[in-house]
C-alpha positions in Angstrom: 14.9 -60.9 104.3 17.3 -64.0 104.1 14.6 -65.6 106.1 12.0 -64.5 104.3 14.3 -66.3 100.9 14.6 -69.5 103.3 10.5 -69.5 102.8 11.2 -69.2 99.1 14.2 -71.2 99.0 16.0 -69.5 96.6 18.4 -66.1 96.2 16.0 -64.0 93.8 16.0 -59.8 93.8 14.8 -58.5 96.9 12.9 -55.6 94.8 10.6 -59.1 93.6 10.0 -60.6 96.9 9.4 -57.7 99.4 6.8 -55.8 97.3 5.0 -59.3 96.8 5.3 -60.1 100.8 4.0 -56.8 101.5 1.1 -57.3 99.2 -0.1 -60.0 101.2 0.0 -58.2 105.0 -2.8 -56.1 103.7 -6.3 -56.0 105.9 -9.5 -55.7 103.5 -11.2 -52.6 104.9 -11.1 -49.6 107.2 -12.5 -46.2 108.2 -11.1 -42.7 106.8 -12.5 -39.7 108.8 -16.6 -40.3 107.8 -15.6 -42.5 105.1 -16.7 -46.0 106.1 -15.3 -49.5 104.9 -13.2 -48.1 102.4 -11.3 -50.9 100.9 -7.7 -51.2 102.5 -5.8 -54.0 100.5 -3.3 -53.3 98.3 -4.2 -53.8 94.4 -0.6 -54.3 92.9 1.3 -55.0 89.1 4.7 -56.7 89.0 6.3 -56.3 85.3 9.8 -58.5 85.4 11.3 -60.8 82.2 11.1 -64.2 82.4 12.8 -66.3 84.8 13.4 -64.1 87.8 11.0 -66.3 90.3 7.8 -64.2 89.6 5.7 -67.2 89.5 8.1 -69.3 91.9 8.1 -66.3 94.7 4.3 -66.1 94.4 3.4 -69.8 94.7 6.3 -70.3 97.1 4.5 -67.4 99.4 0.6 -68.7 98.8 2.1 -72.3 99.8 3.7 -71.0 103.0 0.8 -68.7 104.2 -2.3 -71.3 103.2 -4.0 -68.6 101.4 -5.2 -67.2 98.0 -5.5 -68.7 94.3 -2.9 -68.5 91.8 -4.8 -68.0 88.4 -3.0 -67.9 85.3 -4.5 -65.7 81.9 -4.0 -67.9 79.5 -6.0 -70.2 77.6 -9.3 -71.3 78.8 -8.4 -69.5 82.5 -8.9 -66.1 81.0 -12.5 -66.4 80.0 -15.1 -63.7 81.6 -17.0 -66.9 82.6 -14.2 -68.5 84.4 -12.9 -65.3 86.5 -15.9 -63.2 86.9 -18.9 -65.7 86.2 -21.6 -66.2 83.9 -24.7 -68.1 82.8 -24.3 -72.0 82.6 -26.6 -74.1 80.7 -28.5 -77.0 82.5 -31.0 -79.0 81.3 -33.8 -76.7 82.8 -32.5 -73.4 81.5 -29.6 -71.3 82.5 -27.8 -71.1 85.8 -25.9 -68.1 87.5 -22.4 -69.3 88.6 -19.8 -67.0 90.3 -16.1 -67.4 88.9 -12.8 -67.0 90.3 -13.1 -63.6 91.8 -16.2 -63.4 93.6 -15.4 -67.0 95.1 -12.4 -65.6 96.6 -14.6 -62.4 98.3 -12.3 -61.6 101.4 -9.7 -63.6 99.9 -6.9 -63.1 97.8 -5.9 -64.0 93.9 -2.8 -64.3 91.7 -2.8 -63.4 88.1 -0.1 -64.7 86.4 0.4 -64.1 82.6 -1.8 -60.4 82.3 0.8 -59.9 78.8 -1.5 -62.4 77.6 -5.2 -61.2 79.5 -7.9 -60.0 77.1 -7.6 -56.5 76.5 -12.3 -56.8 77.4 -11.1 -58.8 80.7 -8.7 -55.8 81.9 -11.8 -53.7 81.6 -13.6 -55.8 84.2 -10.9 -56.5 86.4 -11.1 -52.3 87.0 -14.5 -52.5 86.9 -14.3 -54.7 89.8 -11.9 -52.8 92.0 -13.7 -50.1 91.2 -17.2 -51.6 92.9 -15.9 -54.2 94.4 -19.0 -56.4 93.2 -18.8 -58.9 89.7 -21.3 -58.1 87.8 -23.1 -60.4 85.5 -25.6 -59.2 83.6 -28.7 -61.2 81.9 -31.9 -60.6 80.0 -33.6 -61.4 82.7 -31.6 -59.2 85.3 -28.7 -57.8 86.7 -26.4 -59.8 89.4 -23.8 -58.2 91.6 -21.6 -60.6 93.7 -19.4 -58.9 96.2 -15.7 -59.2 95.3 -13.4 -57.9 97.8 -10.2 -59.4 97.2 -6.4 -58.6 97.0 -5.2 -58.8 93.7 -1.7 -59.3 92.4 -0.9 -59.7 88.8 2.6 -60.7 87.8 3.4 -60.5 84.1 6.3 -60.4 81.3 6.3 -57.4 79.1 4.0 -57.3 75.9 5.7 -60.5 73.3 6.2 -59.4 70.1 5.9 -62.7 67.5 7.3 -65.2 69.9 9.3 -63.1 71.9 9.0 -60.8 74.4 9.8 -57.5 74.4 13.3 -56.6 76.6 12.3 -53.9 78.9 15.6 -52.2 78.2 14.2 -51.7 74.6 11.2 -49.2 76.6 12.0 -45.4 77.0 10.7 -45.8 80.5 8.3 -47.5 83.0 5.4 -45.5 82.3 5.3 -46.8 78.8 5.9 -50.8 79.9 2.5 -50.7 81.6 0.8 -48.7 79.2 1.7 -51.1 76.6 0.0 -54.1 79.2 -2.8 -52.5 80.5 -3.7 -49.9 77.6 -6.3 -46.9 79.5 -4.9 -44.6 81.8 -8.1 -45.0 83.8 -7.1 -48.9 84.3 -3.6 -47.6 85.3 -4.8 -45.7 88.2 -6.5 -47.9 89.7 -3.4 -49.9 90.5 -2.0 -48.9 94.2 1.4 -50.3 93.8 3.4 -50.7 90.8 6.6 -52.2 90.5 9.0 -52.7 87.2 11.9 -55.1 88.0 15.1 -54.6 85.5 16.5 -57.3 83.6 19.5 -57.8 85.6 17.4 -59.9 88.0 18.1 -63.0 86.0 21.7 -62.9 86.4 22.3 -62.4 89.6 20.6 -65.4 90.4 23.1 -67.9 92.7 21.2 -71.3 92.1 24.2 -72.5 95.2 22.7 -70.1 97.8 21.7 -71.3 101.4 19.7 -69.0 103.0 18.7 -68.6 106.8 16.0 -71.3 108.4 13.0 -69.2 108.4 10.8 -69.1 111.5 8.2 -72.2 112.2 5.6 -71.9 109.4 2.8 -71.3 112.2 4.2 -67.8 113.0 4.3 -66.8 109.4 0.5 -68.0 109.3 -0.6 -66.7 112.4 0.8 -63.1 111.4 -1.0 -63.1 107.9 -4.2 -64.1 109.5 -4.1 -62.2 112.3 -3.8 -59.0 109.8 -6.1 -60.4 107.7 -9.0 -60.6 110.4 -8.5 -56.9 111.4 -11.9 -55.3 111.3 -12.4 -51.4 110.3 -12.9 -51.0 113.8 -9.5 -52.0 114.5 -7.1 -50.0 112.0 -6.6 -46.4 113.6 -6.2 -43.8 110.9 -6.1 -40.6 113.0 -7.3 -36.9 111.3 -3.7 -36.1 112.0 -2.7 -39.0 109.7 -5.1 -38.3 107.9 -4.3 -34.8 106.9 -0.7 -35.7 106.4 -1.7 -38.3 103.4 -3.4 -35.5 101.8 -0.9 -33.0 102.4 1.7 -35.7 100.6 -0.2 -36.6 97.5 -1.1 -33.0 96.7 3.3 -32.5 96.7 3.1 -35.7 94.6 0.6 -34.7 92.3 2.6 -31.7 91.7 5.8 -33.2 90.9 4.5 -36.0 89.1 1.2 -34.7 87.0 0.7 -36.7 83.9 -1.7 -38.2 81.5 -1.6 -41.1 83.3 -2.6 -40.8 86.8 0.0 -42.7 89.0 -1.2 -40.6 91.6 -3.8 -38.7 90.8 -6.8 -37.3 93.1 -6.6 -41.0 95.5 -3.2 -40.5 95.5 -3.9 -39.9 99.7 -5.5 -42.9 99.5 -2.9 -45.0 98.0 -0.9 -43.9 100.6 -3.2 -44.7 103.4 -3.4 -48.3 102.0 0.4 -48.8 101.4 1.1 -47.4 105.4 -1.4 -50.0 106.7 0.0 -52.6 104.9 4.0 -51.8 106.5 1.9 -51.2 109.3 0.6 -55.1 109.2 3.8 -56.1 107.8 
């Protein structure tokens, strides 16, 4: 971990940085049983308060490993058009152009800012990890664009006026996301969820030296050769299998709600999580 800081270059919460590395040492597909090319990456949600290195962790990491897009949703960045494409007007008529999402297919993205995401462009972003395809629809037609990519939003909590809401001021987690995200349904989708507490800020030692981390290559070399993994590859035996099922059913039973944390993927979830500790 201190090496994995010496990448960052600064002391922040370990709870931040090792869900975010792990996000990254995700492969994009693999086999379940006769399932085939089931997606595999992690699709993850980081709710901290401001200044605890969310945004300095994640550009810090996508520096070090030469991959992905950090895309904030604000402002003009959060348009459908920009993220999951559109029609563009030429002088001959309209053009189809792909946005943010299905330029990165086999890639990865960064959302920074969902508090302040479209409540419409939420909707789409599930849509899309639902089908993996971006859909843009015409009069003239339907287009699907293949869009597997790892996704990692990092956000504050809701603002309220000019200010953002404390997270000590929720009852508990479950309601911090629902207050970002909204639908239940858009919940679930998410594979890993992670809530930091405020404390984060404080502990912060802006005097820290940590380790020298290994040459940059190795860190590069790793996350590619992960990344590169075909289905083939990835061996998820029925033993393994059968265990994942086993453990989300004693989830499911401990933690049934309205809003499906777990839910009936829940064996899934866990399938992805394992490879990527696996990869990591």
């Amino acid at each position: 971990l201190n090496k994995l800081k010496g990448l960052i270059d600064a002391d922040y919460d370990e709870n931040l940085i090792k869900p975010m590395d792990l996000w990254w040492h995700t492969p994009l597909q693999f086999h379940i049983g006769r399932r085939k090319n089931v997606r595999a990456y992690l699709d993850m949600l980081l709710v901290a308060e401001s200044r605890v290195g969310k945004s300095s962790t994640a550009r810090a990491q996508q520096k070090a490993y030469g991959l992905g897009t950090v895309i904030p949703l604000n402002g003009a960045n959060a348009s459908r058009q920009g993220i999951i494409g559109g029609s563009h007007k030429t002088k001959d008529g309209f053009q189809i152009r792909a946005g943010a999402l299905p330029r990165a297919h086999r890639g990865a993205v960064i959302f920074e800012e969902l508090a302040k995401a479209d409540e419409g462009l939420i909707k789409d972003l599930t849509e899309i990890r639902s089908s993996n395809e971006a859909t843009i629809t015409r009069v003239s037609g339907t287009f699907r664009i293949p869009a597997f990519v790892r996704m990692l939003s990092l956000t504050n909590t809701k603002s309220k006026g000019h200010e953002h809401k404390p997270i000590s001021a929720y009852p508990n987690g479950i309601e911090i996301v629902r207050d970002l995200v909204g639908a239940p349904e858009d919940i679930a989708r998410y594979d890993l969820i992670t809530v930091l507490p405020s404390k984060g800020a404080i502990e912060i030692d802006p005097y820290f030296e940590p380790e020298k981390p290994f040459p940059l290559e190795d860190y590069r070399n790793r996350i590619r050769w992960i990344w590169s993994r075909t289905p083939d590859q990835i061996d998820i035996s029925p033993e393994t299998y059968r265990y994942a099922v086993t453990t989300a059913n004693e989830l499911n039973k401990v933690y049934d709600s309205y809003v499906k944390l777990f839910g009936t993927e829940a064996w899934l979830k866990l399938l992805r999580l394992a490879t990527a500790i696996a990869g990591y």
